[in-house]
Each structure stands twice: as C-alpha cells, then as structure tokens.
N, C-alpha and C positions, 0 to 999 in steps of 0.2 A: 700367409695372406693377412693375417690379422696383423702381424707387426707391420707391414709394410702399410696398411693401415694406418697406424698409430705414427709413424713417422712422417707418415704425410698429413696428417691432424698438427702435430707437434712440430714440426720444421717446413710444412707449406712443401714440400716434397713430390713431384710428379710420379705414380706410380704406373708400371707397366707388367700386368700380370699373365703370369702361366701358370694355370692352374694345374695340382698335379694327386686331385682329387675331383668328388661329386659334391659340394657343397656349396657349392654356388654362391659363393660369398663376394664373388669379383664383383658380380654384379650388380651388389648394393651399394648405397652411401651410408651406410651404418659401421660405426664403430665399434667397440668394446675393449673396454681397459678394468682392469682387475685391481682395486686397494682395498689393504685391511679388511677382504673377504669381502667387499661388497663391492657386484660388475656394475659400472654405469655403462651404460649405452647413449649413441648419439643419434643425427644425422647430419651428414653434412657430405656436400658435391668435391668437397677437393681432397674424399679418401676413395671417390670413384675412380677406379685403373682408368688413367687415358687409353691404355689399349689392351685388348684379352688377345694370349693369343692362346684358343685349342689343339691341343696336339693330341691324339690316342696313344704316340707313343711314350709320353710321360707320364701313362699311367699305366702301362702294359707290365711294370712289376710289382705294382701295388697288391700288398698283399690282401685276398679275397673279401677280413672281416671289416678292414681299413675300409676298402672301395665301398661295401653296404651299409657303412654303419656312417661315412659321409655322405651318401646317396638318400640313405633313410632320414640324414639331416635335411637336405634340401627336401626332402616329398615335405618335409614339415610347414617349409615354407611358403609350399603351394596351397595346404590342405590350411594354414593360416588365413591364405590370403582369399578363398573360397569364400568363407565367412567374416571376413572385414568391413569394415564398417563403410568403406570406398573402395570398395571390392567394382572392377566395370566389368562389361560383357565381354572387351580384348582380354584382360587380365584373364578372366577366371575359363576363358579359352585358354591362354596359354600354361595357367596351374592346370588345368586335366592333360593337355598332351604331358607336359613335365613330367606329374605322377605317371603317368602312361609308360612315357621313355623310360625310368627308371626302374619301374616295377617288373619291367620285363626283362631287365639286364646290367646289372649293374659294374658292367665295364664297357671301354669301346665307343666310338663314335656316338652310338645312341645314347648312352649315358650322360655324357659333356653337354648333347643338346637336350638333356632332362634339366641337368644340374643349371645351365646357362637358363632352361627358361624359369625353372622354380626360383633362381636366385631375382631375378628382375620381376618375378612376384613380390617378391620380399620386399624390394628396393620399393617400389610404386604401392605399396597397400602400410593397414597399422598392425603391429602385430600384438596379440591377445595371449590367453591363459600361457598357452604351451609356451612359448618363447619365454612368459616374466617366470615361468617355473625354472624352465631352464637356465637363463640367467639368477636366480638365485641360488638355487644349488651348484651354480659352476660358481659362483662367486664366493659363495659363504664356506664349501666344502670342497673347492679344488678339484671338482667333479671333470672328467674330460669332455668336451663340449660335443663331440659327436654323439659319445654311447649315449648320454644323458638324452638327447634327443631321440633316440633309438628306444628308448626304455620307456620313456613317456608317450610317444607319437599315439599308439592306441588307446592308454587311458585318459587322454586330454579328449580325444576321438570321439573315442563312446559318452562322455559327458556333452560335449558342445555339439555334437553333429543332429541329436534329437531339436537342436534348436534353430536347425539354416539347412533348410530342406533342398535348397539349390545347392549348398556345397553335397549335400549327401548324395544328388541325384548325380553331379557331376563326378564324385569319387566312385561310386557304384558303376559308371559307362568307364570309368578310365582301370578298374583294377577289376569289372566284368564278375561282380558281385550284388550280393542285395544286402550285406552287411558289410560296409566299409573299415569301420573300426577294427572287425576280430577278420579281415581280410588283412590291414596292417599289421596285426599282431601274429598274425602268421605269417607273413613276408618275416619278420623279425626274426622270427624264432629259426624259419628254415634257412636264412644267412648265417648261423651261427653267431649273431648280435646278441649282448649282453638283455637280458631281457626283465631282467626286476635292481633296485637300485643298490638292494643288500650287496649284490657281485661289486659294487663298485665302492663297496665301505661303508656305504650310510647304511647310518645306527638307527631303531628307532627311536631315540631320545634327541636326533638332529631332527626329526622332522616337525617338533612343535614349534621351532624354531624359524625351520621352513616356513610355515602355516602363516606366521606373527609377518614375517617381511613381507609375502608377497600380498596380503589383506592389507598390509601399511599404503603400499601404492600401488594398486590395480591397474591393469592393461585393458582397454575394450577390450569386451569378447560379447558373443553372441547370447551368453547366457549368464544370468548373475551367478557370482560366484562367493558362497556363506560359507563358513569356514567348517559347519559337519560334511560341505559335500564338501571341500577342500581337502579335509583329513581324510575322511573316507578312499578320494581319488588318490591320493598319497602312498596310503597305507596298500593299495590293491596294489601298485607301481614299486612300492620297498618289498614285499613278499615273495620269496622266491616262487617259479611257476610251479 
C-alpha cells in the first residue's frame, strides 16, 4: 500500500487498492517515504485509491499475529482521531464502531469494515503524540510499522486519554471497559503482539535520541507533551512486560 502510495505521489499514478490486511491505510491521503532514517509524511488527494476493493478472502491466510498487529494499527487511528483537534460528531461515531469491529475480531468481514472505517478516520482528522512517535522510530530505527504501533497504542493511551474525556468515554462503550488504556494493552498482549520495544531491538541508548526528534517538531495532541513525561512514556514502552 505504501509503495503504491509513493508511486502515485512521484509519477501522478492512478492507484487501485486491495487491501490484504487491517490497516486501513487505503483509506487515507497520507503518505510516507523513509530517507537517511528520518520518515516524512504528507498529505495529499492523488495517493488516495480511486477504488478499494474488500475482499475477506485475501486475508483468509494471513497469518493470526500479521492480522492483529495490522488491526491494532488501524484502532490507533481511530483512538487518534477521538482526540484531534477536528475531531466531528460523524468522525468520532465512526472511530468507536471501528475500534468496536476490530477489537472483537480481528479477521473476516468485520475486521475490513473496522480497518475501512479507522483508516478514513485517519484520512479526515490531525494526528498527535502516537502517530509522530511511531514515525520516528520507524524512520530513525527501521522499526516495522505495524508492531511499533501495537507496542505503543496503550502507553500513548494512558498518557493522552486523562486529558479528552469524550475520546475515553467513547473507547470505554466500544471495548465495554472503564479502563480503556490497560483494556488495549490487553487486547495486545492476548493477540500474541510484540508488546514492549526491546523485542524489536531498541536499545536503551536509542531512545534519547527518540526523545530529541520528536520535541524538535511536535504533532497536536490533547495534552502537552515535556520531555520527563516523554521519556518516562518511552521508557514504560522499551521495558519488557
């Protein structure tokens, strides 16, 4: 998806996507291109698929941790776009069902219309902490872009969600919890997803590093973000459980 993406950024290119995962990516106009360790992202309408098409049976051999740890990307983009700065009333109806769809199954019919509507969250709202976290450690360390989302989603959670009591109240009805956060972090753990960042090689000597880029150019988010809670959020996320 991503390259088909970047080809239509770079050569004006008509894209036609089948997705054959839960990540919901079709259905942004966001791009991502990786140089010399640092991801820039964009926006732009002409890396939107002129057409999706869903099918369940292009994802019927995906293998179980692939399907959850794409799936737990996109809830990311819904549980973002809850607390966005133009966050509307259709939007953040469509991020709870999403979460909903996904949280309950992450293969199958219901999963596609999780991932289709978390990703068109994504596309229509600005994305904050968790997103510029993730793009920095997939850019600087080569990080694979799902688990990296899958690792972070609850501790980005528990930090921002004290501070947008409408995204909490609507994660709390859609995963049928009063702790939305360690409710994500358990979906995580019981998909057998990577669940702290050590598994996936980061040192802790990368993360001061971490720290410095993403305070260099901040993303909205609902709550300021100083660089002891930074590390601190970091540090809980590098630790194995």
């Amino acid at each position: 998806m991503g390259l088909g993406k970047a080809l239509a950024l770079r050569q004006d290119l008509p894209v036609v996507a089948l997705p054959t995962t839960y990540a919901g990516s079709e259905m942004t106009p966001i791009w991502g291109l990786t140089e010399n360790h640092r991801k820039q992202t964009g926006r732009d309408r002409k890396v939107l698929p002129r057409s999706v098409v869903y099918d369940p049976n292009l994802t019927a051999s995906l293998p179980a941790t692939v399907a959850a740890t794409s799936g737990l990307n996109a809830i990311a983009h819904a549980v973002e776009a809850l607390y966005a700065p133009d966050v509307s009333p259709v939007i953040a109806a469509m991020a709870e069902q999403g979460v909903r769809d996904l949280a309950s199954n992450f293969t199958g019919p219901a999963a596609l219309r999780g991932a289709w509507l978390c990703g068109a969250c994504l596309g229509a709202t600005t994305m904050g902490l968790h997103h510029k976290l993730c793009h920095v450690l997939g850019g600087m360390l080569d990080l694979p872009h799902a688990e990296t989302h899958a690792i972070l989603l609850p501790h980005v959670a528990a930090f921002n969600l004290p501070a947008a009591p409408d995204a909490t109240a609507a994660l709390s009805r859609a995963l049928n919890t009063d702790d939305p956060a360690a409710a994500l972090g358990k979906l995580t753990a019981d998909t057998g997803a990577p669940t702290n960042l050590a598994a996936l090689g980061v040192t802790q000597a990368d993360l001061a590093s971490v720290v410095n880029e993403v305070l260099a150019n901040p993303y909205a988010n609902p709550r300021p973000v100083h660089r002891p809670d930074l590390e601190a959020l970091l540090h809980r996320a590098f630790r194995p459980a």
